[in-house]
N, C-alpha and C positions, 0 to 999 in steps of 0.2 A: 246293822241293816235289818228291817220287819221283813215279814214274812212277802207282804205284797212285792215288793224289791227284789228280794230274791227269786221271786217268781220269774220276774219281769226278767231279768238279768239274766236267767238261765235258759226261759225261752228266746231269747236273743242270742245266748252262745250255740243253743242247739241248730236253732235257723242259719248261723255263719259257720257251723261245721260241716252240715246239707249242701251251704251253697258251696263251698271249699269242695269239698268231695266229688259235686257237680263236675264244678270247672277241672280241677284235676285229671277227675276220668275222663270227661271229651277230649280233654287237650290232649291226653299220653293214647287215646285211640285214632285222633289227630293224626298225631305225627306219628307213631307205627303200627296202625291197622293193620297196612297188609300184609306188614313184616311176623305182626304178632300172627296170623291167621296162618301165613307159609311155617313160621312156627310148629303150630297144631299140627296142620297138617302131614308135617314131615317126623312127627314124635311121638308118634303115637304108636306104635308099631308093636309093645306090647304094655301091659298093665304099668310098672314100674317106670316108661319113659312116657303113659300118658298121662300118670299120677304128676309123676314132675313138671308136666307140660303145664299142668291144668294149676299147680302151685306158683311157678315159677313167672306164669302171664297174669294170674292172679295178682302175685305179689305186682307184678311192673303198673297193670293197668288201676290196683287196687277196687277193682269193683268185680264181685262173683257172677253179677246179672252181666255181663257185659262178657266176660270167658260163657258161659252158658248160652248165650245169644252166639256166638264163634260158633260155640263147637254144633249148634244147632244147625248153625247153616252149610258146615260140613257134610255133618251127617245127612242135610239132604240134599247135598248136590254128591253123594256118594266116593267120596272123599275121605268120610272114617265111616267104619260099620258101628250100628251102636250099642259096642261090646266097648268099644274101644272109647266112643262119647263118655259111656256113664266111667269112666277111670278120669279123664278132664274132667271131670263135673264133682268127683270126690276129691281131685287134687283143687279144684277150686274152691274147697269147701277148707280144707287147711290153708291153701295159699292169703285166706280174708282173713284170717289171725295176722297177719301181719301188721294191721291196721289199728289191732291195741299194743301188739311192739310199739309200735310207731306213736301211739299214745303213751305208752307208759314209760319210754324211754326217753323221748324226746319232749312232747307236749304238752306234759305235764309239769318240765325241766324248763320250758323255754320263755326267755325272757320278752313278752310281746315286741317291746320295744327295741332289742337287741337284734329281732334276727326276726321275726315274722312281720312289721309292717316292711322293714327295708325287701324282703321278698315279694310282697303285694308290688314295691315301687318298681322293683325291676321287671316282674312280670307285665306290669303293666306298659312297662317302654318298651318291651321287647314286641307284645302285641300290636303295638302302635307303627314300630318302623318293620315287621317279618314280613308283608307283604302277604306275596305267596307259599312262602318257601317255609321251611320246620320253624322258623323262629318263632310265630305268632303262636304257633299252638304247643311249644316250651314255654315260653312266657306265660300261656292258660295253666299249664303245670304248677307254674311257680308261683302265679297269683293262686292260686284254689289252696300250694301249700299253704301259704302264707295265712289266708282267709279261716281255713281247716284249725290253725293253733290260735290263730285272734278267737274264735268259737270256745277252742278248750282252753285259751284264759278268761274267758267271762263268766263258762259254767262253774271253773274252779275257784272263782272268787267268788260266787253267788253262793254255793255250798259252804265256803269255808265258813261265809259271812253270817248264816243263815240260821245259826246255832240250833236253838230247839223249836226253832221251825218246823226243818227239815228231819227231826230226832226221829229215824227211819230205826233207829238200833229197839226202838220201843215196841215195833213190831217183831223181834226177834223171841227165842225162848221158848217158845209155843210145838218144838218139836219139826214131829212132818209136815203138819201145817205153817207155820213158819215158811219151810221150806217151800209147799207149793204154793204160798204166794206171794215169792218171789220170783217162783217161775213164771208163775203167771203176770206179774209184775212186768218181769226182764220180756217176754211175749206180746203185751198188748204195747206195749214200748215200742215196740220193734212194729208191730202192726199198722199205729199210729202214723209215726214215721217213717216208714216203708224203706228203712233203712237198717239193718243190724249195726253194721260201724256205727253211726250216730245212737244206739243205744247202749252197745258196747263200750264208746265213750262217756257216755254220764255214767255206766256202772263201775269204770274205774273210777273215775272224778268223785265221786261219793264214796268209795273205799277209801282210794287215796286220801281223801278229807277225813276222814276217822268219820262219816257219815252210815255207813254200811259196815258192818262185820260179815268179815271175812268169807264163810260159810252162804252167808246170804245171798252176797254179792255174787259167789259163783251158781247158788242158783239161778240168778238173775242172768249171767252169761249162756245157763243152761237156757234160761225161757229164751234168750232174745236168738238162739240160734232154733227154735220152735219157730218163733213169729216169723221169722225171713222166709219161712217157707208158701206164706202168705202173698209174699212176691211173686214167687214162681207159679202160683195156682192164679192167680189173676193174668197175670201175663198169657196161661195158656190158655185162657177161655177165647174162643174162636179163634184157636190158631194150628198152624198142621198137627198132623198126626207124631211127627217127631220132636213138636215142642211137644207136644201135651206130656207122648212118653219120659220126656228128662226133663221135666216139671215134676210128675211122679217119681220118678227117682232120685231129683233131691228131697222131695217130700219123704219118704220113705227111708233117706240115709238120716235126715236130722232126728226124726222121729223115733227111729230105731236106737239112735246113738244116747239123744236124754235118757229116754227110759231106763237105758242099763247106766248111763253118767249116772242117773239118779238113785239105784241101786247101791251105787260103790259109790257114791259122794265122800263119805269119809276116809275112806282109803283114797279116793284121786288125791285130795287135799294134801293128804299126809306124805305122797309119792308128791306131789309137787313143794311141799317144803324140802323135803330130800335132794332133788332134782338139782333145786334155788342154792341148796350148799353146795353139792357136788361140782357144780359150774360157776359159783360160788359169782353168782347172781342178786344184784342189789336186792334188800330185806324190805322193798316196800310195796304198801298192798297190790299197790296197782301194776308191777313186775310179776308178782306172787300169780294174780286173775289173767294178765298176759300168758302167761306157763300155761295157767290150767286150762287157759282154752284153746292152746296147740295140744297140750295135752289130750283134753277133752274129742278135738277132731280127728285127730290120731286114732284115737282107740275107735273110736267110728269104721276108721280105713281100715284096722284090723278085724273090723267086726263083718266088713262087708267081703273082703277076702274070698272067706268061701260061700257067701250069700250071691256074689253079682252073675254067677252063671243064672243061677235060679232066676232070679229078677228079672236078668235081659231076656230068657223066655216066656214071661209070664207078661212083660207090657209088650214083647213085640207081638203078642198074641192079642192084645187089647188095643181100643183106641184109634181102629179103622180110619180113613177118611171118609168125610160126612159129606156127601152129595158130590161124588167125586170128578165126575167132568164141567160140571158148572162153578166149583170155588177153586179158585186157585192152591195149588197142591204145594209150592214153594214158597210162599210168600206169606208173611202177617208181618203184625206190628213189633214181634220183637227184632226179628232179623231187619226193619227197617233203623232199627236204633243205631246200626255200624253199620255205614256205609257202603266200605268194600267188601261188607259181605254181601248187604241188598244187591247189590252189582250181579256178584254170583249168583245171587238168586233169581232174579231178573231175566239174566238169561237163561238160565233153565224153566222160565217158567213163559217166556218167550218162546223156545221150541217145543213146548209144549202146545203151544198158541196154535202156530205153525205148522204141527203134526193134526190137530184140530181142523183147523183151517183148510189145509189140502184135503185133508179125506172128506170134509164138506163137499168143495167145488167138485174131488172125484164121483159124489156121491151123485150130486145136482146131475155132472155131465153124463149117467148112466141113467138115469131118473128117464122111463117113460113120457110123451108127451103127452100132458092134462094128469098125468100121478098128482098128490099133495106134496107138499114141501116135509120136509122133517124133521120129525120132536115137536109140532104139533107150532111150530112159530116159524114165518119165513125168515127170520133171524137165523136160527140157527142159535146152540152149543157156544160156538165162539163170538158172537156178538156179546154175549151175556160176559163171555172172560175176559172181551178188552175193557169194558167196563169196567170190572172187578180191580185189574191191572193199571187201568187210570189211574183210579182213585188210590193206588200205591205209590205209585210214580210221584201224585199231588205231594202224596206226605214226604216221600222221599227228598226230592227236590226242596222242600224248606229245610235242608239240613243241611250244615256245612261238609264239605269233602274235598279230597284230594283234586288236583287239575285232573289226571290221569282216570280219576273216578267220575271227573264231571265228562269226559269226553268220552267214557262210554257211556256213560246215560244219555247223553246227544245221540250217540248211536243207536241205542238201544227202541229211544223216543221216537227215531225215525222206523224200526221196523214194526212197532206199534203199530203205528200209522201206516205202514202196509198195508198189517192185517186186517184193520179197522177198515180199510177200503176193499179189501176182499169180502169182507162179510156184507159189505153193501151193496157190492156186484153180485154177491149169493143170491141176496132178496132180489133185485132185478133179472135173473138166470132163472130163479123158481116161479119167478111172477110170468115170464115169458111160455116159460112150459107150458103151464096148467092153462093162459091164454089159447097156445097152439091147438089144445081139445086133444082130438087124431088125429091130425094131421100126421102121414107119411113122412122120413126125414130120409132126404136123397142122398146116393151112395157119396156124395164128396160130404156131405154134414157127419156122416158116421164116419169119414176117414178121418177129417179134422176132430172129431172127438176123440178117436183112438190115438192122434199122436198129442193131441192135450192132457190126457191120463198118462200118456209115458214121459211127456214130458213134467205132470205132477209129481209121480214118485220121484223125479231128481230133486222135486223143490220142498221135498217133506224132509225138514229137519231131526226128525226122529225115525225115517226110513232105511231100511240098509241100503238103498241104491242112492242116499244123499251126495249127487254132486250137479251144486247148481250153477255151474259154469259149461252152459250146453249152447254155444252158440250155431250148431250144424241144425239141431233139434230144434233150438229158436226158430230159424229160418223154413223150416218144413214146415213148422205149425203156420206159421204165417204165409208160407203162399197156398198149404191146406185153405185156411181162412179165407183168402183173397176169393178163391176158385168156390168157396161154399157160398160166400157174401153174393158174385157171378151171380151163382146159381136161384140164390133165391130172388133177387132182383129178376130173373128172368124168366121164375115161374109166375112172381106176381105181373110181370106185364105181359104174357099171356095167358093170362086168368088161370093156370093151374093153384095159385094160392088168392085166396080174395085177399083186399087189402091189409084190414086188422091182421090177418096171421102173418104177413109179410111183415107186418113193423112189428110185430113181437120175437117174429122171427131174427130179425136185426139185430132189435134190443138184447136178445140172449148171447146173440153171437161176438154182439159189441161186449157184453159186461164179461161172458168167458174171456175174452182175449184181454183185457184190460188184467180181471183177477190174475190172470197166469204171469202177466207185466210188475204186477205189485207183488206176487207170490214169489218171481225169484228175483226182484229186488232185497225181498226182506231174509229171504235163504240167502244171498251173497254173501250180506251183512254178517247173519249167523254163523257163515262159514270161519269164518276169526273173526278176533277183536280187532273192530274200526279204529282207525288215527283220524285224529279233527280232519285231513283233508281230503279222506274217502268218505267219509261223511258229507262234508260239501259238494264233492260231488256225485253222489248219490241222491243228491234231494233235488237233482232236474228230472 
């Protein structure tokens, strides 16, 4: 096979190990998202049970970006502290070794034809007839296995075939240099492909092949555990304050870990053939680079040990949030990647809406007549965050999820659209003001105000006196309301208000009582998680 062939061939294995790896991960977050996240959540409790948490969901879901996205949205709906994140985030950093196991034991052994198309043929029926229910997103499992070792026999035949092609051992001998450009090598791999596994597989596939020596090769394991972190720094750009910080601290555990990997390179090497006897572990390269980079992340975990106190006070000290009542504080684009966690997120960043929202309307309803409106836009604060929250929702919603997960984003979408009608009656409430000029406001408009502010703090979600089932308080405001509405109808028809203030006077009175209608519809909602049929009926 020429050189051009082998190219070809090999980009083609790399491309069906990608999309393998794809389908895999969605499908195994599929079908136990939520299980995996109550997981975290209940394991974390101290270093040792979140190290294994972070390994153990690692290994099941086999993707580190996807445990890091979890433990993210933990840590910001206040669920793990992030002492307890950055120990998931080290165990998910050994837990992705499993992936060259997983190549070097199996993938590299496997007979395409024996056992990876017939896996594509079942996952793919199983897709076909699962319906609803776990089977369709098993079947995504089984096909992505399948696709993942069709991948690692094409790069393995491309290599094998490619002879002095590919004669990478020509670059060897050169000493330390040698070495760092192979890290740099195994790095820009990994950068490339925005994948470690997928680079981590061609660096066994080229050992394995007698293509790479040994030595090399595990620099190459060293660089591409460098480049992954290239992931996490993209993913956190415009994203909360607590992705950014555990973006920085995987960046700062892989970084820390090469440099001294790279120190003791020939001593790991020489503990990893040791290792290979003593568990008397197949002799082949690609088992051998397996070892060294459980190894490899191991010694990391020992190295961060007595470093993570340090560290988790020095990012929670960095990293503020960036224009904090106008972007949403829970939400970006990684936590929308797993669904039931966007869920969680969603709602917390819903009653954040909501605690926005009421102290608006509380603020309007205190607001002088003829004052300006506030923050300089009769919008308000929260008009600018359903927008923000939309366009999450957009993306969310094109992503598959659980039944359970779609019927709270039904719910969810409906108290949006509360809010978003609140912020409307805002601008119609501040526009009515400033209309009134001075006008005087008679002792029933200031009583109906006083019971609309008492009855706000029950509809503010983030309130201590949150309880938005006040059907006695309903009924005051509204016959408050009736007897204010009375009144000014009958100052305008004996000319104590000329016309214009009487309809602007209306108009405020109308869009308060409405906002306070949509404000504890959307606090009911808040109050627990909706079933589809409080949802429907909730939307008259």
């Amino acid at each position: 096979m020429d050189g051009a062939s082998a190219l070809t061939l090999s980009f083609g294995g790399v491309g069906l190990f990608l999309l393998g790896m794809a389908l895999m991960t969605d499908g195994l977050k599929l079908a136990a998202g939520p299980a995996l996240g109550r997981l975290l959540a209940s394991s974390t409790r101290t270093r040792l049970r979140g190290l294994g948490s972070g390994i153990l969901v690692t290994a099941l879901v086999q993707s580190s970006s996807a445990v890091t996205v979890a433990a993210i949205g933990f840590v910001n709906a206040g669920l793990l502290s992030f002492g307890q994140t950055l120990w998931v985030l080290f165990g998910a950093n050994v837990g992705t070794t499993m992936t060259g196991w997983l190549v070097a034991l199996i993938g590299l052994k496997l007979k395409i034809e024996a056992a990876a198309l017939p896996l594509v043929g079942i996952g793919m029926a199983l897709q076909l007839v699962g319906g609803e229910g776990r089977r369709g997103p098993i079947g995504q499992v089984l096909t992505g296995f399948g696709v993942l070792f069709i991948g690692i026999g094409f790069m393995q035949q491309a290599f094998s075939s490619s002879g002095e092609a590919l004669d990478l051992a020509r670059l060897a001998g050169h000493g330390v240099l040698s070495t760092l450009a192979f890290v740099v090598a195994g790095a820009v791999l990994t950068m490339l492909m925005q994948s470690s596994s997928a680079s981590l597989a061609v660096v066994l596939t080229l050992a394995q092949t007698g293509v790479l020596p040994l030595s090399e090769a595990a620099a190459g394991v060293i660089g591409a555990n460098i480049g992954t972190t290239i992931t996490a720094i993209l993913a956190a750009l415009r994203a909360t304050p607590n992705a950014r910080r555990a973006a920085a601290a995987h960046v700062l555990f892989n970084v820390i870990t090469a440099a001294v990997a790279l120190l003791l390179l020939s001593g790991l090497i020489r503990a990893v053939d040791g290792l290979r006897e003593a568990f008397s572990l197949d002799a082949s390269p690609a088992v051998g680079l397996a070892l060294f980079h459980s190894v490899f992340n191991l010694l990391g975990v020992a190295l961060m040990w007595p470093l993570a106190g340090p560290m988790e006070r020095a990012l929670a000290a960095r990293f503020g949030p960036r224009d904090e009542q106008l972007r949403p504080r829970y939400l970006d684009r990684n936590v929308a990647s797993v669904p039931a966690l966007a869920i969680n997120a969603l709602d917390l960043e819903l009653r954040r809406l909501g605690g926005m929202s009421v102290a608006e309307l509380r603020e309007a309803v205190h607001r002088p007549s003829g004052a300006p409106g506030g923050q300089g836009s009769p919008q308000g604060r929260s008009a600018a965050l359903v927008t923000m929250i939309e366009d999450f929702v957009t993306s969310l919603s094109r992503r598959s999820m659980s039944a359970e997960s779609a019927a709270r984003l039904a719910a969810q979408l409906r108290v949006l659209h509360y809010y978003e009608n609140c912020a409307e009656q805002l601008v119609t409430m501040r526009r009515a003001r400033r209309a009134m000029g001075g006008e005087a406001i008679g002792e029933s408009l200031a009583d109906m105000e006083r019971k609309a502010d008492r009855l706000l703090r029950h509809f503010d979600p983030q309130g201590e006196d949150f309880a938005p089932r006040q059907r006695d308080r309903e009924s005051e405001f509204e016959a408050a309301y009736q007897r204010a509405k009375a009144d000014v109808l009958a100052a305008g028809a004996t000319d104590r208000l000329d016309f214009a203030a009487m309809d602007s006077q209306l108009h405020g009175l109308s869009a308060l009582r409405r906002a306070l209608d949509q404000a504890g519809k959307a606090a009911r909602l808040l109050e627990r998680p909706a079933v589809p049929d409080e949802v429907a009926k909730s939307a008259g």
